[in-house]
TORMITOR-763975 format. One line per field, with one value per residue: residue number from 1; x, y, z of N, C-alpha, C in turn; residue in three letters. Coordinates in nm, 4 decimals, padded with zeros to 6 digits, always signed. Each point is the difference from the previous one (the first is absolute). Layout:
N
lumza = c(NUM;...)
nx = c(X;...)
ny = c(Y;...)
nz = c(Z;...)
cax = c(X;...)
cay = c(Y;...)
caz = c(Z;...)
cx = c(X;...)
cy = c(Y;...)
cz = c(Z;...)
nuba = c(ala;...)
end
This chain:
195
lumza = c(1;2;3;4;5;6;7;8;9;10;11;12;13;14;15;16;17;18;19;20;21;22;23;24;25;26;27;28;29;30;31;32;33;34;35;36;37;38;39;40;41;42;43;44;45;46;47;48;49;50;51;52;53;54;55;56;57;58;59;60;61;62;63;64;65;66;67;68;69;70;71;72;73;74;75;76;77;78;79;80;81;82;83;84;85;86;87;88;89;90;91;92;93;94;95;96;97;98;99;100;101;102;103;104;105;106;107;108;109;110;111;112;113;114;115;116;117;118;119;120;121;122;123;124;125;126;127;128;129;130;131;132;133;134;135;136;137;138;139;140;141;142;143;144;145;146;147;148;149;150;151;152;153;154;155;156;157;158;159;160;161;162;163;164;165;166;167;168;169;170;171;172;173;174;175;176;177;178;179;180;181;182;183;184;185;186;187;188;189;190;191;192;193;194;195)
nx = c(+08.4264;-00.0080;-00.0313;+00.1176;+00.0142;+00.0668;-00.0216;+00.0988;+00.0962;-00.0155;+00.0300;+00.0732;+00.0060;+00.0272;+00.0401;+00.0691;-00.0434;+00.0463;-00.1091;+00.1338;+00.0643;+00.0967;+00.0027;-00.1314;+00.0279;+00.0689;-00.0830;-00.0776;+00.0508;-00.0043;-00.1143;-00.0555;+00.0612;-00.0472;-00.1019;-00.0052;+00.0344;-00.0740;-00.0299;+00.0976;+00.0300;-00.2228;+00.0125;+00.0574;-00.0677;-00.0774;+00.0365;+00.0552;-00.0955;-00.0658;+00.0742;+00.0449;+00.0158;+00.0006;+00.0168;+00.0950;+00.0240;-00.0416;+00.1108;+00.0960;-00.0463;-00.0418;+00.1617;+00.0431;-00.0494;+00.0320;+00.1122;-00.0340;+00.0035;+00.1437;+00.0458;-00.0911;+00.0932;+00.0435;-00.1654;+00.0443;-00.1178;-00.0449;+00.0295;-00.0924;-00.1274;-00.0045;-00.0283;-00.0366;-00.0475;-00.0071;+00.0085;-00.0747;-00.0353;-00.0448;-00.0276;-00.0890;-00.0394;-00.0311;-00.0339;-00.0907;-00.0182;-00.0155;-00.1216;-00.0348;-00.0271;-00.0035;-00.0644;-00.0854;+00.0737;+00.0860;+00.0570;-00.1555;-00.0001;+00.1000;+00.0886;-00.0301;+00.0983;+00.0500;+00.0454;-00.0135;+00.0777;+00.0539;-00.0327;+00.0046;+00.0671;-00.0227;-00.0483;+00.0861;+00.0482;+00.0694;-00.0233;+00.0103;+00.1173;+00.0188;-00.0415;+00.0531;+00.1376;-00.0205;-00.0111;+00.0665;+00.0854;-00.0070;-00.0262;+00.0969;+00.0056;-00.0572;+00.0424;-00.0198;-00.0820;-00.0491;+00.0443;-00.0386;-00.1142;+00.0125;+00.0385;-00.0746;-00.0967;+00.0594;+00.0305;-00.1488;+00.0090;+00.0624;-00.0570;-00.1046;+00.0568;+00.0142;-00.1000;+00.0129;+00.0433;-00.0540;+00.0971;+00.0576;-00.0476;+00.0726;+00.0528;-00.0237;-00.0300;-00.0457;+00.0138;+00.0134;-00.0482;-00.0937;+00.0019;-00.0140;-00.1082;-00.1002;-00.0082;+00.0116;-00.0990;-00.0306;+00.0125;-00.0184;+00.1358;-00.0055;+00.0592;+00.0239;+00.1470;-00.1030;+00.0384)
ny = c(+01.9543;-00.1378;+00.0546;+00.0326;-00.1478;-00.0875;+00.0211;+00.0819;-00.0634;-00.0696;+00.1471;+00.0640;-00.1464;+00.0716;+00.1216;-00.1217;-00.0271;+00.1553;+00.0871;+00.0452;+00.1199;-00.0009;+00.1137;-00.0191;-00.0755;+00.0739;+00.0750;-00.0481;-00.0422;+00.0880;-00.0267;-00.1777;+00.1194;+00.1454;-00.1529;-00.1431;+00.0558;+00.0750;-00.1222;+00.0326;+00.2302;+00.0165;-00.0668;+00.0689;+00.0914;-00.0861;+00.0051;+00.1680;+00.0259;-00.0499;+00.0368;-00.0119;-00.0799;+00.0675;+00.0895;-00.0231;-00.0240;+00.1301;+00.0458;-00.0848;-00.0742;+00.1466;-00.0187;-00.0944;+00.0352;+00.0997;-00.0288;-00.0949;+00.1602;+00.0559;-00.0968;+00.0865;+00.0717;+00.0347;+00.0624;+00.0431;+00.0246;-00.1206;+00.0032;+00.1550;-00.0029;-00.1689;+00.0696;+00.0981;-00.1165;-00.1224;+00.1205;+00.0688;-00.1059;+00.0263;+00.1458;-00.0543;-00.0943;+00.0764;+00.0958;-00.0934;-00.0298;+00.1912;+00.0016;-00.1705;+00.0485;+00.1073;-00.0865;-00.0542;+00.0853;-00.0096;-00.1038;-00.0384;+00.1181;+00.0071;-00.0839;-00.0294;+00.1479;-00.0359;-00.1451;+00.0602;+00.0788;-00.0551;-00.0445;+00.0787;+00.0162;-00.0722;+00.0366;+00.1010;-00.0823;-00.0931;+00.0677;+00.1156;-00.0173;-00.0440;+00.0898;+00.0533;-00.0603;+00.0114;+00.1553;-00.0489;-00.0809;+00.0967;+00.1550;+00.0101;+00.1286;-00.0535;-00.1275;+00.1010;+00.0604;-00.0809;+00.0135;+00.1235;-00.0593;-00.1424;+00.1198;+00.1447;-00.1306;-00.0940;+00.1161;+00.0228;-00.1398;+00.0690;+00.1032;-00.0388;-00.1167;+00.1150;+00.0231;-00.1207;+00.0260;+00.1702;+00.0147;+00.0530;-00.1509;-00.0240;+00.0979;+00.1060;+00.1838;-00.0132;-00.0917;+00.0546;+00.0940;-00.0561;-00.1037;+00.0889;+00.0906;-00.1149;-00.0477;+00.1162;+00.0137;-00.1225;+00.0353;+00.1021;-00.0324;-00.0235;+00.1295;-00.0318;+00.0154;+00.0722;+00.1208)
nz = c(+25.0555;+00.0393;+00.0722;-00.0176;-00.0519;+00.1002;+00.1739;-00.0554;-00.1257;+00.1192;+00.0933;-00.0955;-00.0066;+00.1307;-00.0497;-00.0297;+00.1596;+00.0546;+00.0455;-00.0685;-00.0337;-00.0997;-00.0177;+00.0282;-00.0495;-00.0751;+00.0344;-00.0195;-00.1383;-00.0507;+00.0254;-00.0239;-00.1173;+00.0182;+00.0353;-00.0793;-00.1096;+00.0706;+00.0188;-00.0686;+00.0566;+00.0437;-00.0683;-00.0205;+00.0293;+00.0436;-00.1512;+00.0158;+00.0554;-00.1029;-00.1206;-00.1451;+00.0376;+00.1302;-00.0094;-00.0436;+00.1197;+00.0470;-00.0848;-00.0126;+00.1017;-00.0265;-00.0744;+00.0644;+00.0749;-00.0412;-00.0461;+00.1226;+00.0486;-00.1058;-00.0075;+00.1255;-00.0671;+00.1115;+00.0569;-00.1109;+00.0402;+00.0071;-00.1462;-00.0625;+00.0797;-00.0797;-00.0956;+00.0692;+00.0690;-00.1227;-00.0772;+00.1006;-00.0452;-00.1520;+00.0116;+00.0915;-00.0712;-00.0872;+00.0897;-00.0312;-00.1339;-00.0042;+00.1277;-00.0538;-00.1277;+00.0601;+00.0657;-00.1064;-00.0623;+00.1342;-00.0204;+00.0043;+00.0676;-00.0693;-00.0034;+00.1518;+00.0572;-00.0342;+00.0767;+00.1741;-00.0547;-00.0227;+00.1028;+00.0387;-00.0926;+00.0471;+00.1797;-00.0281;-00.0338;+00.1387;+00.1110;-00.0993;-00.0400;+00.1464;+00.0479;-00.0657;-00.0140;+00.1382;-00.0104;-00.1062;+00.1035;+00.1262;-00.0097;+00.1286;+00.1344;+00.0350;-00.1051;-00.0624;+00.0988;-00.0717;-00.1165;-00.0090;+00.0232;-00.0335;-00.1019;+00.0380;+00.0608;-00.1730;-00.0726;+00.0757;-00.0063;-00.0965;+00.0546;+00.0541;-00.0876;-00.0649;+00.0797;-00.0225;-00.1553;-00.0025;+00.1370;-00.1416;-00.0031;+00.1593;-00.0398;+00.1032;-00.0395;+00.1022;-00.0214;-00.0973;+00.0167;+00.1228;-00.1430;-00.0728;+00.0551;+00.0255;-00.0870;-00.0518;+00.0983;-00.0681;-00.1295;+00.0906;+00.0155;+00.1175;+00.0001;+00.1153;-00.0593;-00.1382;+00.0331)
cax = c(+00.0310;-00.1684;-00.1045;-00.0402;-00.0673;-00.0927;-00.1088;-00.0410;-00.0956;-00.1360;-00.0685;-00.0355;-00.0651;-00.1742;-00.0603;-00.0452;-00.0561;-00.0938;-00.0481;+00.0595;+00.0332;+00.0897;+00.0281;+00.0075;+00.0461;+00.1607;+00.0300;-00.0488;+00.1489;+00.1356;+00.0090;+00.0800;+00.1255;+00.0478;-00.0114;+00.1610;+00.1255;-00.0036;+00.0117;+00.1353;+00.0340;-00.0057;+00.0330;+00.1620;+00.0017;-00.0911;+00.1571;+00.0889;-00.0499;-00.0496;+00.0911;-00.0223;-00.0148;-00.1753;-00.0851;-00.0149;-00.1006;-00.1497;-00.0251;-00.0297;-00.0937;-00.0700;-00.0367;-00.0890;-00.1487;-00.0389;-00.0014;-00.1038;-00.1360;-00.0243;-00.0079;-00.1344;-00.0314;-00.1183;+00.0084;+00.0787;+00.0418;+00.0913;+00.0825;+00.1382;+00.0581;+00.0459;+00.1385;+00.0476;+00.0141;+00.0731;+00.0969;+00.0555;+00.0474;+00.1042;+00.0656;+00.0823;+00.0507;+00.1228;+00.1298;+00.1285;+00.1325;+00.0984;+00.1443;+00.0570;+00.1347;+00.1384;+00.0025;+00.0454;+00.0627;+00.0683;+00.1007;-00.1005;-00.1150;-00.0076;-00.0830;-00.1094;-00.1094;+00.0397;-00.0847;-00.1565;-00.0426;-00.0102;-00.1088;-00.1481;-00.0129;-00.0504;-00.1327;-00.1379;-00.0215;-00.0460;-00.1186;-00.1430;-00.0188;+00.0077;-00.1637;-00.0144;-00.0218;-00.0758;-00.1933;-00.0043;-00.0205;-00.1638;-00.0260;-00.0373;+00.1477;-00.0048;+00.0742;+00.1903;+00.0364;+00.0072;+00.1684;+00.0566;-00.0379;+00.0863;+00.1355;-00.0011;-00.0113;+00.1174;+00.0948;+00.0325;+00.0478;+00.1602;+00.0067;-00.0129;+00.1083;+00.1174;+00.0030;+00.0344;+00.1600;+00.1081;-00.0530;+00.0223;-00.1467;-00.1851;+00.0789;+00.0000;+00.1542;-00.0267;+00.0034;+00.1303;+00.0266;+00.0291;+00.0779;+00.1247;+00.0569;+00.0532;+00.1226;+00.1216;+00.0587;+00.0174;+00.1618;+00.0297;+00.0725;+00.0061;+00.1046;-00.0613;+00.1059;+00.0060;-00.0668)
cay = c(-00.1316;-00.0346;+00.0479;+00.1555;-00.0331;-00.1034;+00.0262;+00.1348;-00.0389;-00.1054;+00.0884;+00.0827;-00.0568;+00.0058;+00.0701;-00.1165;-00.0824;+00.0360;+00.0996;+00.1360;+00.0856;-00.0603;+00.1210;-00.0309;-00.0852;+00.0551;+00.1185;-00.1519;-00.0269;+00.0660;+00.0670;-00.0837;-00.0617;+00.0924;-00.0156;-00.0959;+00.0811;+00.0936;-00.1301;-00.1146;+00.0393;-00.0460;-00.1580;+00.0136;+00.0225;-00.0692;-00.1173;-00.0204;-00.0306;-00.1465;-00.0818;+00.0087;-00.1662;+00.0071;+00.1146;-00.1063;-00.1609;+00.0611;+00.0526;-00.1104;-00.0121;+00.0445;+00.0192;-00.1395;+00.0127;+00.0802;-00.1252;-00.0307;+00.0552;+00.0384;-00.0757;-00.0662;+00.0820;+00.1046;+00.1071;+00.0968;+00.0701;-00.1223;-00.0524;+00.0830;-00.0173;-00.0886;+00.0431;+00.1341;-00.0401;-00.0622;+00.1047;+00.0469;-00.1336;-00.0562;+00.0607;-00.0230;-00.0750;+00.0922;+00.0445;-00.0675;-00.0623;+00.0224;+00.0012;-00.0701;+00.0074;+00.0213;-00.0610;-00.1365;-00.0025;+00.1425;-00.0074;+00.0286;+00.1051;+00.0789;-00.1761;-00.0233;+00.1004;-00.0067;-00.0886;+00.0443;+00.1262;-00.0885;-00.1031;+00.1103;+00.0247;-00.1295;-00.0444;+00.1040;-00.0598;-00.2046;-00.0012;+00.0415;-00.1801;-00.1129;+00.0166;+00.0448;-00.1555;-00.0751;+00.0360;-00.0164;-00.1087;+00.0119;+00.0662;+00.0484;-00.0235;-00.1078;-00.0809;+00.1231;+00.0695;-00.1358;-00.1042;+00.1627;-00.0305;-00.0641;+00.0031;+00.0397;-00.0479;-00.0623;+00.0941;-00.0046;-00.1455;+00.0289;+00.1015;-00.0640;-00.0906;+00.0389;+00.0543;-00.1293;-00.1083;+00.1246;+00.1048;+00.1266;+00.0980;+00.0293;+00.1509;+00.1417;+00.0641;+00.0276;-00.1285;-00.0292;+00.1430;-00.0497;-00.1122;+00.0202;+00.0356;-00.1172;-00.0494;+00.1010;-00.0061;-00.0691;+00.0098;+00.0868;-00.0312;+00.0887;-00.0340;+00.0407;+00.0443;+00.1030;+00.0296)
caz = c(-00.0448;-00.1693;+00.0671;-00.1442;-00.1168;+00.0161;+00.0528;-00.0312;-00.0546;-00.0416;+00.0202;-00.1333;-00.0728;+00.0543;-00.1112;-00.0942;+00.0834;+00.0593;-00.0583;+00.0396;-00.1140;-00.0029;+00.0253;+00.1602;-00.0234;-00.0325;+00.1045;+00.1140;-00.0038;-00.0008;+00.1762;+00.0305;+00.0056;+00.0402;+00.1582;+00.0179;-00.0144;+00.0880;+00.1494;+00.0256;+00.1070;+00.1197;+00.0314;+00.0287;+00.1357;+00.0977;-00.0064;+00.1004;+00.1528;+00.0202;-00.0999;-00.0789;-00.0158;+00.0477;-00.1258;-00.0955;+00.0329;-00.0255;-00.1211;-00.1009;+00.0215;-00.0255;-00.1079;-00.0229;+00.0449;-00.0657;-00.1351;-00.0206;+00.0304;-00.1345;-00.0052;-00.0608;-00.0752;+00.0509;-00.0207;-00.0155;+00.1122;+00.0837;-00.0102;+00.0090;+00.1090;+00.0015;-00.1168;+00.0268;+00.1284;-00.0199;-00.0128;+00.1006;+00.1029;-00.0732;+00.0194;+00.1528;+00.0089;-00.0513;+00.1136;+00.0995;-00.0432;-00.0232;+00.0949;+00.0163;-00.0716;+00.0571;+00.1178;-00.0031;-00.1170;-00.0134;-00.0833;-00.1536;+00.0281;-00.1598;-00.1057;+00.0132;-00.0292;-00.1618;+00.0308;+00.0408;-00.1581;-00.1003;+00.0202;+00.0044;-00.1692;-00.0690;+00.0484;-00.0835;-00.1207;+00.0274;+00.0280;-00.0246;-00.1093;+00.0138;+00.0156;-00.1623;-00.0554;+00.0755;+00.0186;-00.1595;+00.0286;+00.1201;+00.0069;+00.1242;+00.0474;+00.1128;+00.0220;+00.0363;+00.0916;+00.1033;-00.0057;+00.0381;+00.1461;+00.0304;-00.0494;+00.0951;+00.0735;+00.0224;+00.0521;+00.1503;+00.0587;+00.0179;+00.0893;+00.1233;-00.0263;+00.0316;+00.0891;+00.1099;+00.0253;+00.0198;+00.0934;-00.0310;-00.0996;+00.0836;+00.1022;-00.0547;+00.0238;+00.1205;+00.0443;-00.0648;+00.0609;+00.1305;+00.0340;-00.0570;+00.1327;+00.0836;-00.0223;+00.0375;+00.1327;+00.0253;-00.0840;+00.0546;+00.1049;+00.1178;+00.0540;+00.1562;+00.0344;-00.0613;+00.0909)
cx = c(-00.1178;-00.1096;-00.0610;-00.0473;-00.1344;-00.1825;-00.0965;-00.0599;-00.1343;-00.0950;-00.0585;-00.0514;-00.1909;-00.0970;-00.0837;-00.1170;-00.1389;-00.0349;+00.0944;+00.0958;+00.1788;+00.0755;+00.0000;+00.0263;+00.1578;-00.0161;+00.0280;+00.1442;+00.1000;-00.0260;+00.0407;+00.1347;+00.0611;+00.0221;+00.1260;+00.0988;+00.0147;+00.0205;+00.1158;+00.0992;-00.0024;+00.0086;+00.1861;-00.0042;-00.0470;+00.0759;+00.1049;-00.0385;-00.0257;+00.0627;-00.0729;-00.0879;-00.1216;-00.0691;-00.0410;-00.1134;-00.1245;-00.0529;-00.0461;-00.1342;-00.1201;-00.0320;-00.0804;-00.1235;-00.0285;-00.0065;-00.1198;-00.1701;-00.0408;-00.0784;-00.1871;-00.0541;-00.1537;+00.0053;+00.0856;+00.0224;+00.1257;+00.0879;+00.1880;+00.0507;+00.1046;+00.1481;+00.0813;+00.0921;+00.1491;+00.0985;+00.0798;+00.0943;+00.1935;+00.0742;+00.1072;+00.1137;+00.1471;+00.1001;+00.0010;+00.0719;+00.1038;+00.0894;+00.0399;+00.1219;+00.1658;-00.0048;+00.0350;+00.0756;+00.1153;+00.1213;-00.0212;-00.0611;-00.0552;-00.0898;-00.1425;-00.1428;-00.0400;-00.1298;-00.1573;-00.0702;-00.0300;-00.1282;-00.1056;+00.0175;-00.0562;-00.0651;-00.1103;+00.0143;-00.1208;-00.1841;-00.1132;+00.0327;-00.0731;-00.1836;-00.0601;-00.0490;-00.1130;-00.1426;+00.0247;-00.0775;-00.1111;-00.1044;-00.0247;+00.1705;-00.0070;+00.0989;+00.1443;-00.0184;+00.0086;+00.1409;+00.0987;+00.0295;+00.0660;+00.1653;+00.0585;+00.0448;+00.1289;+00.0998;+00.0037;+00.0433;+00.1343;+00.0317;+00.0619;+00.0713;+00.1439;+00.0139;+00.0140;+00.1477;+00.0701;-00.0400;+00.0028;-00.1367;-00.1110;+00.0801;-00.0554;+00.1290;-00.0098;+00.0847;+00.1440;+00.1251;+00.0658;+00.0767;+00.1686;+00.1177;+00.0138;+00.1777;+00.0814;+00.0426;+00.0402;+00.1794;+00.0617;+00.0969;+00.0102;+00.1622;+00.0153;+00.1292;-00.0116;-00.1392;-00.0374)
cy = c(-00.0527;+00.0285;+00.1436;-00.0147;-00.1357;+00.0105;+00.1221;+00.0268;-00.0924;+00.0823;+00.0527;-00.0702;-00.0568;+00.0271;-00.0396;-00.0683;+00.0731;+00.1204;+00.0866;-00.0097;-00.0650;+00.1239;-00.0718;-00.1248;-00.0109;+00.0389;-00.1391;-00.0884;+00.1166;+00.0549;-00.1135;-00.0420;+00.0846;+00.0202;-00.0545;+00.1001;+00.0880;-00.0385;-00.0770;+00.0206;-00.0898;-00.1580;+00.0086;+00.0642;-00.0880;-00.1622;+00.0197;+00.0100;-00.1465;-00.1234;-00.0245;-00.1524;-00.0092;+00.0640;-00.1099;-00.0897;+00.0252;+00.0504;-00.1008;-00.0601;+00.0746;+00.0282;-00.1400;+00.0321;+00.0807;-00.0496;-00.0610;-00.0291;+00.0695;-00.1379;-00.0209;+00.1835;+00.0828;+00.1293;+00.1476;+00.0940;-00.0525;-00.0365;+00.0837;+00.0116;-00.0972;+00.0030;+00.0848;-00.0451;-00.0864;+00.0661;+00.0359;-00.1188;-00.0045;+00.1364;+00.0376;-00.1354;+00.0014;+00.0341;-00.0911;-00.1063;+00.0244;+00.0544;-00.1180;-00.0631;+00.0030;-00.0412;-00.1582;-00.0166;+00.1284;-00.0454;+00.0127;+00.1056;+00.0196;-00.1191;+00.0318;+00.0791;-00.0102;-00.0707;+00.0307;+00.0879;-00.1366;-00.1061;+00.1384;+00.0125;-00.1234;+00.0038;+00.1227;-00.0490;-00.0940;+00.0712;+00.0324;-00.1471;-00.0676;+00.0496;+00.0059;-00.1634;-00.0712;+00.0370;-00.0272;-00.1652;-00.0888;+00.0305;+00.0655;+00.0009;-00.0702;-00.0386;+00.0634;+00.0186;-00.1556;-00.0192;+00.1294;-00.0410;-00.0993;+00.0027;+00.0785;-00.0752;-00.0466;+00.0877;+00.0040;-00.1095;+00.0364;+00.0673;-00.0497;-00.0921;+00.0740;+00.0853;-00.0807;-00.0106;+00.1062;+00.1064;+00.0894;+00.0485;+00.0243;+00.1008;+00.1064;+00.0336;+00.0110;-00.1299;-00.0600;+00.1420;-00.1102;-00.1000;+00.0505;+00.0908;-00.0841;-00.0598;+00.0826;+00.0005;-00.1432;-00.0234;+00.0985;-00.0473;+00.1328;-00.0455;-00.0006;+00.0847;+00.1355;+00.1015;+00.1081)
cz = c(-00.0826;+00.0827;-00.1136;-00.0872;+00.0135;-00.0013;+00.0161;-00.1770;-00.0383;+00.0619;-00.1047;-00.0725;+00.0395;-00.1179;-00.0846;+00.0172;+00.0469;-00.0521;+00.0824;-00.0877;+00.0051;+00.1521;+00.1393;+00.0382;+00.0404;+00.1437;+00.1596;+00.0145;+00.0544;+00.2005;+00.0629;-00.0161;+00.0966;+00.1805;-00.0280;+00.0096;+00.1448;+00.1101;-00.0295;+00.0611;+00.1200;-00.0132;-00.0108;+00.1548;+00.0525;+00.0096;+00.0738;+00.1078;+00.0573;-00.0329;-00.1278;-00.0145;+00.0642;-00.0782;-00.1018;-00.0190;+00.0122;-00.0731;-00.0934;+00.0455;+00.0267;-00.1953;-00.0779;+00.0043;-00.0728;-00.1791;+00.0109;+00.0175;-00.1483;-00.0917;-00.0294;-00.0871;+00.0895;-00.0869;-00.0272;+00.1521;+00.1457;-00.0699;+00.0235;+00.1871;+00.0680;-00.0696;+00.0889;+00.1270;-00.0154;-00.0784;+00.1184;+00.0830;-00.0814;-00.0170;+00.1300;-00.0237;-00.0972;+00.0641;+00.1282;-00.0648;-00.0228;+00.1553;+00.0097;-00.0465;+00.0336;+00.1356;-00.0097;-00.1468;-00.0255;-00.1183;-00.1829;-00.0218;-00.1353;-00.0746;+00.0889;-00.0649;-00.1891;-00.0473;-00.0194;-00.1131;-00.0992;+00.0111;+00.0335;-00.1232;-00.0385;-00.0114;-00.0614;-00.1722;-00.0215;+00.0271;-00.0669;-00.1673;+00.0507;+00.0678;-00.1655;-00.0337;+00.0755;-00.0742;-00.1408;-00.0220;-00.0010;-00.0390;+00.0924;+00.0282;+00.1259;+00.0517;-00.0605;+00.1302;+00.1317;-00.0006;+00.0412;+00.2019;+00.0126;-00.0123;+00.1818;+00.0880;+00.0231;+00.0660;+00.1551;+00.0300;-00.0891;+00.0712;+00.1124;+00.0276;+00.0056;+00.1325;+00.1261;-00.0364;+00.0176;+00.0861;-00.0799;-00.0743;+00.1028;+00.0553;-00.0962;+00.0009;+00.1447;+00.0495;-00.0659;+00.0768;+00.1092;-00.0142;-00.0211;+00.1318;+00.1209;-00.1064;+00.0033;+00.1711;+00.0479;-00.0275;+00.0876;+00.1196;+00.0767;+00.0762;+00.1333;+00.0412;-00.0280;+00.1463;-00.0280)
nuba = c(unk;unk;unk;unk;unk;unk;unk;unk;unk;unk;unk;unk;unk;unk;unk;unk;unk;unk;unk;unk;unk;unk;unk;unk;unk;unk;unk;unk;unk;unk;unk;unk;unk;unk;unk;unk;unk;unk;unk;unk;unk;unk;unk;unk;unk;unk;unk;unk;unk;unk;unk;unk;unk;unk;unk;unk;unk;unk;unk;unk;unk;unk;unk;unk;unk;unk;unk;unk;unk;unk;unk;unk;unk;unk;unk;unk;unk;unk;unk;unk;unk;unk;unk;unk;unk;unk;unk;unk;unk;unk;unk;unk;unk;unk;unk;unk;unk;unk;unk;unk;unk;unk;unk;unk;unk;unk;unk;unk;unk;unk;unk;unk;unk;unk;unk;unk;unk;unk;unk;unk;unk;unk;unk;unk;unk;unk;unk;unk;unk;unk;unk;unk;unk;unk;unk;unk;unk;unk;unk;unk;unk;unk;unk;unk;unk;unk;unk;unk;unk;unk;unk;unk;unk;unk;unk;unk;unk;unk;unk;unk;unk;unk;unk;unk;unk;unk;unk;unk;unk;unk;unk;unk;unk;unk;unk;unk;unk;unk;unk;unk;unk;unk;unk;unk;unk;unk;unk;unk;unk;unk;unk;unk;unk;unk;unk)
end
């Protein structure tokens, strides 16, 4: 999703900044993108154990923090650790939107998923502009990765808002598995004549 293009290029663009070679540079991006991409398995697994919406909620709030610890432009060495970390957050956080999908949107599966492709296409457009425009501005990405951190943030208080007005967005498959077999025995007439 924009994790491929976002935060992974302001990696490559170290180059610029610090004494190391574009090469390694590239190399620093493309392993941070390569954690995201490789971790959206285990955040689809750990979504269906836990539920996608919790995952969620730690996820998102670790990627905040992470937005804005970038934010005071550390050391190249800290910083790819910081990059690499908040990859891994947004690559987990990948699969579990997508086990959520067909849990709280079974009659849209298709529009939604359509959807989720479409705003990660954005978002690997919107992000490295909208740091681009900021450090053009500025001259610093600061205050991109400040408003990157607050956009986050907003997303968790929707999160979390829709997770009060709908049991369907705080269930795993584990939990939706059990409710659905409580109502079936419940619909289940027992005949006492049949022996």
């Amino acid at each position: 999703m924009f994790y491929d293009v976002g935060p992974a290029r302001c990696i490559r663009r170290f180059h610029c900044r610090c004494i190391v070679t574009f090469a390694t540079a590239s190399g620093l991006g493309a392993l941070a993108a390569f954690v995201g991409s490789s971790l959206r398995p285990v955040g689809g697994y750990i979504a269906d154990k836990i539920g996608g919406t919790r995952l969620l909620t730690g996820l998102l709030v670790v990627i905040a923090l992470v937005y804005a610890v970038a934010a005071f432009s550390l050391a190249l060495p800290y910083m790819v650790v910081v990059m690499t970390l908040g990859l891994a957050c947004l690559g987990m956080g990948n699969g579990a939107i997508f086990q959520m999908v067909p849990q709280s949107f079974r009659k849209e599966i298709g529009v939604v998923t359509g959807l989720v492709g479409a705003f990660g296409g954005l978002g690997g457009f919107t992000l490295p502009y909208l740091l681009g425009s900021v450090k053009q501005a500025t001259g610093s990405y600061a205050a991109g990765w400040l408003i990157l951190s607050g956009f986050v943030l907003f997303a968790l208080i929707v999160l979390r808002i829709r997770m009060a007005q709908s049991a369907e967005w705080r269930m795993s498959w584990v939990s939706v598995s059990a409710v659905r077999a409580e109502t079936a025995a419940d619909e289940t007439v027992i005949d006492p004549t049949v022996g």
